[in-house]
C-alpha positions, 0 to 999 in steps of 0.5 A: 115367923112361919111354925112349923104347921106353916110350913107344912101347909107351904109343902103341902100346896105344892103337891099335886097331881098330873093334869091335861090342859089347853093353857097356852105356855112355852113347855120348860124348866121354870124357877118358882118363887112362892111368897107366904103372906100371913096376918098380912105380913109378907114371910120375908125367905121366898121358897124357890123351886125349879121344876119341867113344867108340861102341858100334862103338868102345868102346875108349878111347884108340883112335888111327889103325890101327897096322898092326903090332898086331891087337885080339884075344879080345873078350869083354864083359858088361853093363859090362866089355870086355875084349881082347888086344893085340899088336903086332910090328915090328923092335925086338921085340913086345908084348903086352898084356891088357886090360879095363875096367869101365864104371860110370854115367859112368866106366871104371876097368880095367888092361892088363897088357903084356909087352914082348919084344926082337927075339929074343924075351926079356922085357925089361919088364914094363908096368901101365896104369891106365886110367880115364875120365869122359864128358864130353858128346856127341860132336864132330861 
């Protein structure tokens, strides 16, 4: 079962802030779907989210600024972007890389998060599996 710390670290992968980038994908509303993979056991309830994703912010399941976490190393190329994640607040830090591969109306892609306490040591390892489909334009 995912604790609660788990799913904190899911929300807190979601978080990010606005970007601008040359990766090529139809703007629109798109249906995430976000796979926890932990000890190598997929967490069987996906999170799903739907969000307008633009060329000023392509990352999907992006939710209000979080404060503690910063989006750095952006990288992209015609179809894939790619950043890292980290984020730090009294229970210890995260920090993630990710990337994904925007095909026709779809994203597959993967971050690989590690999961520190507050004195520093590894205490989790994480996988997700995002993928999503466009699902029309966006919701003014």
């Amino acid at each position: 079962m995912l604790s609660r710390y788990g799913l904190f670290c899911v929300m807190l992968l979601l978080s990010t802030s606005s970007l601008a980038v040359a990766v090529q994908f139809e703007e629109g509303e798109w249906h995430t779907e976000v796979r926890v993979e932990f000890n190598g056991a997929i967490f069987p309830v996906p999170f799903t989210t739907k969000k307008c994703l633009t060329t000023d912010d392509p990352v999907p399941n992006s939710i209000a600024n979080n404060a503690n976490c910063s989006i750095s190393d952006i990288s992209d190329t015609d179809t894939e972007l790619a950043w890292t994640l980290h984020c730090d607040d009294a229970k210890g830090s995260l920090h993630g890389v990710a990337s994904i591969v925007f095909v026709e109306k779809g994203f597959s892609g993967t971050m690989e998060m590690d999961i520190r306490d507050d004195e520093g040591e590894l205490t989790n390892r994480h996988r997700y599996h995002m993928s999503g489909i466009r699902q029309g334009p966006c919701k003014e």
